[in-house]
Structures are given as structure tokens and as C-alpha cells.
PAKOL-434027 format. One line per 3 residues: number of its first residue (from 1); their letters; for each residue x, y, z of C-alpha. Coordinates in nm, 4 decimals, m for minus. Layout:
residues N
NUM> a> X,Y,Z | ...
This chain:
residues 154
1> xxx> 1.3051,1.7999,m16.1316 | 1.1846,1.9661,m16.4031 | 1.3717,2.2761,m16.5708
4> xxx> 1.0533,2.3877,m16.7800 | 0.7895,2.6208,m16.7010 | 0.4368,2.4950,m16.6740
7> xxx> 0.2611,2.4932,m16.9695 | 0.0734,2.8375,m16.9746 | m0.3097,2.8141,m17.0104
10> xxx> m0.6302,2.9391,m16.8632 | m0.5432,3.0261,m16.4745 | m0.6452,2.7489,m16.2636
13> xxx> m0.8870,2.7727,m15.9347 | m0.8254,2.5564,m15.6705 | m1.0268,2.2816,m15.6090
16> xxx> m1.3053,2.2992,m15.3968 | m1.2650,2.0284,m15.1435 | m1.6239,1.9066,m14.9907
19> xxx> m1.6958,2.1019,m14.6813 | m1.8179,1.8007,m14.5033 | m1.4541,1.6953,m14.4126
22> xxx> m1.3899,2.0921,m14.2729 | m1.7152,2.0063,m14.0370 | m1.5966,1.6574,m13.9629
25> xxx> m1.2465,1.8363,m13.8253 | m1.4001,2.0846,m13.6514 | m1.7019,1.9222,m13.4560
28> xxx> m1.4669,1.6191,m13.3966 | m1.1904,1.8712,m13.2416 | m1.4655,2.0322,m13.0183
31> xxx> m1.5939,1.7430,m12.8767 | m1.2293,1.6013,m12.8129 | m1.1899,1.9374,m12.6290
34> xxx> m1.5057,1.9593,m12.4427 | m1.4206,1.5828,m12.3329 | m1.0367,1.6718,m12.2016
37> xxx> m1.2309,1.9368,m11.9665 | m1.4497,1.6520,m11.8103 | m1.2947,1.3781,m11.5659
40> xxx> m1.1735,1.0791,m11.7149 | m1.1749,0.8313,m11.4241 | m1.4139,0.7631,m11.1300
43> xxx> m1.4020,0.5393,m10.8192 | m1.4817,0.1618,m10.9135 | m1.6674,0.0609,m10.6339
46> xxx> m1.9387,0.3740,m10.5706 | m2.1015,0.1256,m10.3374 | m1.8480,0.1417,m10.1281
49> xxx> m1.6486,0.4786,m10.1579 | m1.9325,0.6965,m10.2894 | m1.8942,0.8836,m10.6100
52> xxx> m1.5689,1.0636,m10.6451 | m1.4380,1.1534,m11.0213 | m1.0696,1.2286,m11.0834
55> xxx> m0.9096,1.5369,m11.1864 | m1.0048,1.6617,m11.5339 | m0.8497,1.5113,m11.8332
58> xxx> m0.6545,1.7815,m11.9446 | m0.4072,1.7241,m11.6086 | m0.2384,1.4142,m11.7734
61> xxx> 0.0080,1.4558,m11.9854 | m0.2320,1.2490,m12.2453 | m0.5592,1.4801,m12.2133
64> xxx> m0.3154,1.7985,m12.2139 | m0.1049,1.7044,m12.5346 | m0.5106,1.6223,m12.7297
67> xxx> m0.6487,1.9406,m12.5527 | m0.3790,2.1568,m12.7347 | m0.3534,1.9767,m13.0921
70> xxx> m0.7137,1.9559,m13.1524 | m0.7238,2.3237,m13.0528 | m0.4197,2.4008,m13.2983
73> xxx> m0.5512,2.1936,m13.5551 | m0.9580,2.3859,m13.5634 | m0.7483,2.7095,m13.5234
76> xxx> m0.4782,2.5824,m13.8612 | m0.8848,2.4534,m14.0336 | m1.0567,2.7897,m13.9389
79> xxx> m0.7737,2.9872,m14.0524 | m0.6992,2.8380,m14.3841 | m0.6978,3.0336,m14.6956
82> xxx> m0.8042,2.8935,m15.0377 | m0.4317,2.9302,m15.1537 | m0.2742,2.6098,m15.2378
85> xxx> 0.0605,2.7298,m15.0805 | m0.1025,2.7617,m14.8131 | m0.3286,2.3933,m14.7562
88> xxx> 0.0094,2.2235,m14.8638 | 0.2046,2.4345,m14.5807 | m0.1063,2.3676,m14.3159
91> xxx> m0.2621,2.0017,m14.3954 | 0.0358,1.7946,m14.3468 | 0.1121,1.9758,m13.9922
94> xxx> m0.2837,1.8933,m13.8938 | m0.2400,1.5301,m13.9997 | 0.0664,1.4822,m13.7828
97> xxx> m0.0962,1.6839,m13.4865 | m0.4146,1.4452,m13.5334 | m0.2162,1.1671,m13.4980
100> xxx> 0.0169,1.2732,m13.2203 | m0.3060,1.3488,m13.0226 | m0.4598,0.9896,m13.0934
103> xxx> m0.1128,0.8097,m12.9879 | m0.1142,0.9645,m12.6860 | m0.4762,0.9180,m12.5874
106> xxx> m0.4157,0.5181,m12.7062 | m0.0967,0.5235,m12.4886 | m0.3358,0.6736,m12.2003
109> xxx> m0.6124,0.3602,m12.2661 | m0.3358,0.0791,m12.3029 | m0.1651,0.2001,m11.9423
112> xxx> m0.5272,0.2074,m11.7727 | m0.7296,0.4424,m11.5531 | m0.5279,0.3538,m11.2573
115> xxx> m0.6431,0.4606,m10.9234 | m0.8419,0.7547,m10.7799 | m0.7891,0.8792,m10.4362
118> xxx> m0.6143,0.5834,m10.3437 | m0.8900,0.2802,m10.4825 | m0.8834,0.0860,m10.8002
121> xxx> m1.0253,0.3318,m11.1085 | m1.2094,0.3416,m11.4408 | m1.2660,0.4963,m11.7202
124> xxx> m1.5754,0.7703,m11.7597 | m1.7598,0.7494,m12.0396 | m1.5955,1.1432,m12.0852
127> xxx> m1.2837,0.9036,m12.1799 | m1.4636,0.7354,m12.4086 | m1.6335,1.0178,m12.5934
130> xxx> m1.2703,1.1435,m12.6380 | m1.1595,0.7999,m12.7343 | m1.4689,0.7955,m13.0319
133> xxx> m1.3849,1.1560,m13.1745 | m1.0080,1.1378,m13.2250 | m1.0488,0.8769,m13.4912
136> xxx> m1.2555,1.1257,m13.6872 | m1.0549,1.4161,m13.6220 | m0.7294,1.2335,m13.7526
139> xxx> m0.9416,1.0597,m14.0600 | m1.0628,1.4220,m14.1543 | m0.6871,1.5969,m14.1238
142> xxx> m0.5302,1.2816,m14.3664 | m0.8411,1.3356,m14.6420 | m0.8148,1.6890,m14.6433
145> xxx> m0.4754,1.6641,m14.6910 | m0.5396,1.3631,m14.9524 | m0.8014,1.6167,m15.1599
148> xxx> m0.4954,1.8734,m15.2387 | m0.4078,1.8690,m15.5852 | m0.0363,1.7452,m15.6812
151> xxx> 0.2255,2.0113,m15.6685 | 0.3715,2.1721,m15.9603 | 0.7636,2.2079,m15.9126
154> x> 0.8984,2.4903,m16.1431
């Protein structure tokens, strides 16, 4: 801990992070979203049962929990200020959202699709869209909050 003021000087900006990572988060959270609104399992054998999808994603407890943090964390993005303060208060909660949304959608995949209407289950490709965006919505949240400058304790 240091006792001493910063060394005065010329007022420093922030740093201007690359706005590629703000559109990664973003169009990575609104696919994730659009794909927790679609069904995530169908009937395996259409041959026999016809075509029957499963209730939309967002009813598990998986597809709900990723529907809400990927909201939370484009609403935290969208909302951010160009305030230090305020990207280290904001960028560390997105990271941990990110990932708390990808754990539960990989806890989802590892315990299967399971059964629909009472016959063996699998995956839409809906589930896999999801599965293919959350990566880049978490990698996004953890460089943003890599890109923030070191913090000055006073």
C-alpha cells in the first residue's frame, strides 16, 4: 500500500480499448439469446414419431440461467461509461457472468438431451449455435477486462 500521492502530471485519458471486443460481446450475447428462445432437443427417430421439438431452451434451468447473464452482461457492455471506476466495477462482474452462463450450458451438454415426449432425444442444432457463441461471449468479457489499465491505489 502506498501512502504517497500519484505523481501529478498531465491528466490521463483512458485507454481506448478496440471496439471489436465490445461487438464480439454483444453479437455473441444476441445470438446466445436468440438461441435460448429456440428448442434445444427434437425426437430422434422422426421416421418413426414425426417431428416434435421440445420446449424452448430458456425452460431449463441451463438455457434460463445463459438467457439472463448474456442479457445482463450486453445491458453492463451497452451501459458502460468511459470512467475507469466504472470498467473496473463492471468487467470483472461480466467475466464471472460469462462464465457462469458457459458452466451451465457445459453442465446441460455433459447430462444429455434426454428424452422428448417420452422417446430418446437430441440435440438441435439451436443447442449448438448456443454451444458456439458462449465461448466468444466469455473470451470477449475476460479481454475486455484484461485491456483495463492497472489501478492506482492512493
Amino acid at each position: 500500500m502506498r501512502f504517497q500521492s500519484p505523481p501529478s502530471g498531465p491528466e490521463q485519458r483512458p485507454r481506448k480499448e478496440p471496439p471489436a471486443w465490445r461487438r464480439i460481446l454483444l453479437v455473441g450475447a444476441a445470438v446466445a439469446v436468440w438461441a435460448t428462445t429456440m428448442p434445444w432437443v427434437c425426437v430422434r427417430f422422426e421416421r418413426l414419431f414425426g417431428s416434435q421439438f421440445g420446449p424452448p431452451g430458456w425452460h431449463s434451468r441451463a438455457g434460463f440461467t445463459c438467457f439472463c447473464t448474456c442479457l445482463l452482461v450486453a445491458v453492463m457492455a451497452i451501459a458502460e461509461s468511459d470512467s475507469d471506476s466504472e470498467r473496473r466495477a463492471t468487467r470483472p462482474g461480466s467475466a464471472m457472468l460469462a462464465s457462469l452462463a458457459g458452466l451451465s450450458v457445459a453442465f446441460e451438454w455433459g447430462s444429455g438431451p434426454g428424452t422428448s415426449r417420452g422417446v430418446s432425444a437430441v440435440w438441435t442444432p439451436w443447442f449448438y449455435v448456443l454451444t458456439a457463441s458462449l465461448p466468444f461471449v466469455v473470451w470477449a468479457c475476460v479481454r475486455r477486462w484484461a485491456a483495463l489499465p492497472p489501478a492506482h491505489i492512493a
